[in-house]
N, C-alpha and C positions, 0 to 999 in steps of 0.2 A: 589471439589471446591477449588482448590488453587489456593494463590496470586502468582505471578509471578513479580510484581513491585522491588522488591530486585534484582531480576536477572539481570534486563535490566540495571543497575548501572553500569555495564560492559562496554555497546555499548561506543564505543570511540565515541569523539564530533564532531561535523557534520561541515564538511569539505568541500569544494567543488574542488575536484579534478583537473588538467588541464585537456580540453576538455570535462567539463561542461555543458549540453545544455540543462537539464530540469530537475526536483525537485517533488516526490512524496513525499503527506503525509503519515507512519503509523500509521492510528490512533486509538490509543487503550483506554478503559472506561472498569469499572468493571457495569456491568450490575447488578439491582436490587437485582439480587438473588448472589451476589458477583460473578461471572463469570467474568473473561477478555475476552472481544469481542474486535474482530480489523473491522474497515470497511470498506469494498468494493465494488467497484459499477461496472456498468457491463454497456459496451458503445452501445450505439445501432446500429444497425444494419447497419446503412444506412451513421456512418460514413466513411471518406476517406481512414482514417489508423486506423489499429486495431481494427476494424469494430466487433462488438459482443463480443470482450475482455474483462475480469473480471480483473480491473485493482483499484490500489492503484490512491486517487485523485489527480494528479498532471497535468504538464504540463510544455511548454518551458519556460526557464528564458526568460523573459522581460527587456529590456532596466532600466525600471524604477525600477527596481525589487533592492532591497538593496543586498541581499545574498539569498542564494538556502531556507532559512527559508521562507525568504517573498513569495518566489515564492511558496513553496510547500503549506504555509497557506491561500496566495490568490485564488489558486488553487482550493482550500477545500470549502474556502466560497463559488465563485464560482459555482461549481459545483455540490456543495452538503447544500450550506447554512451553512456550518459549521463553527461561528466566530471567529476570529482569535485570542479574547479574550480568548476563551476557550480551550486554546491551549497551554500547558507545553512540552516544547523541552525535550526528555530525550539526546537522542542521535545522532546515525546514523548508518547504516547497508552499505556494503561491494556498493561502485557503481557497476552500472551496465550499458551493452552495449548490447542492444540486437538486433533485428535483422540487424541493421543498425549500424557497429562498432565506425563510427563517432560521434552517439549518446550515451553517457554519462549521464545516471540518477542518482540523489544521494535521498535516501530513506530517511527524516525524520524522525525520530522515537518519537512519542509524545504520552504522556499519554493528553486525552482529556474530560473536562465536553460535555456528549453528551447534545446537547438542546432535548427537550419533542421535536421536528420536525425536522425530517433531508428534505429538500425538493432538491430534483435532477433537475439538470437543462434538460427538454429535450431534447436541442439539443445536449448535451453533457452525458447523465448519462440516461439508461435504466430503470436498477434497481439499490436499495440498497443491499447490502449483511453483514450482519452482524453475521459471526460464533462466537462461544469459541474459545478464545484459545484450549481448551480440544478438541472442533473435530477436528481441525489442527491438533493438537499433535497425533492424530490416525492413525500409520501407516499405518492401512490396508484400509486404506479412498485415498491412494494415490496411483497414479500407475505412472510407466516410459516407457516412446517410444523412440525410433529410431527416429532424425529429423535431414534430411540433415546429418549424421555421428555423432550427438549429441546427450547423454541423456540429454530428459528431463522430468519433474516433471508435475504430472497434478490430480489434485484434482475437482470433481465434485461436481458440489452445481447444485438444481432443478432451478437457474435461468441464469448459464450456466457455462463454463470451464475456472479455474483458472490454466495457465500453462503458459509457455516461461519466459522472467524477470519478472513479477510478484510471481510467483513459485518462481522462486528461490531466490526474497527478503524476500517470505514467510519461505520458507527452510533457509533461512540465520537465520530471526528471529526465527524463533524455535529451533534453535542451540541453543543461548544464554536463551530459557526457560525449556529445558531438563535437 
């Protein structure tokens, strides 16, 4: 059971890149029995893009949206009820372009009070997912394929496959908790 909260003092401050164009939460809480859990949710099935993905809560910046923070925590309530009260910025992890290079994500990194109710929005949020930090840190939980000439990173959870920019904002953050 180790803290990891000193560690993340590192992540440089959240920046929003040029060609910017959408804003994930990470949001991390030390669970009852002091564990750090980050949470993830997993889209269903029958969305347009990214259909079945186990993704961090975000989504596109908004017009009205102040900076990539408002966006990633509107996101969060959103989609998962998670309020945006309860939400301490630490940092920011490495952006990311995935499979569509014009899109631009920048990773939040927030330590967050979880409420007693995470509620998923349906049309947006399958399931919740919420590891340890500790299983993440378990390299032999991870595996690498071949994609298109690319490695990449893919972790199994029983409610389905964390891999492509997800993975690798997860493999970014667990750099800085190693």
């Amino acid at each position: 059971m180790a803290s990891y909260w000193q560690e993340l003092n590192r992540l440089p401050p959240v920046v929003a890149p040029p060609g910017a164009r959408a804003a994930v939460l990470v949001p991390l809480y030390d669970d009852d029995d002091g564990d750090m859990r980050v949470i993830l949710t997993r889209r269903p099935d029958d969305m347009r893009t990214h259909a079945g993905d186990v993704v961090f809560p975000g989504g596109r910046i908004e017009e009205a949206d102040r900076d990539v923070v408002e966006t990633a925590t509107r996101e969060a309530w959103e989609e998962i009820a998670l309020p945006p009260g309860n939400v301490d910025v630490i940092g920011s992890l490495q952006a990311v372009s995935p499979r569509n290079p014009d899109m631009v994500i920048v990773p939040v990194v927030a330590r967050v009070e979880r409420p007693d109710r995470l509620e998923p929005d349906p049309v947006e949020v399958a399931a919740i997912i919420e590891p340890t930090v500790d299983e993440l840190l378990d390299e032999r939980r991870w595996r690498t394929e071949d994609f298109y000439g690319r490695t990449l990173w893919f972790f199994e959870f029983p409610e389905g496959i964390l891999w492509g920019a997800t993975a690798f904002m997860v493999r970014d953050l667990l750099s800085y908790l190693r």
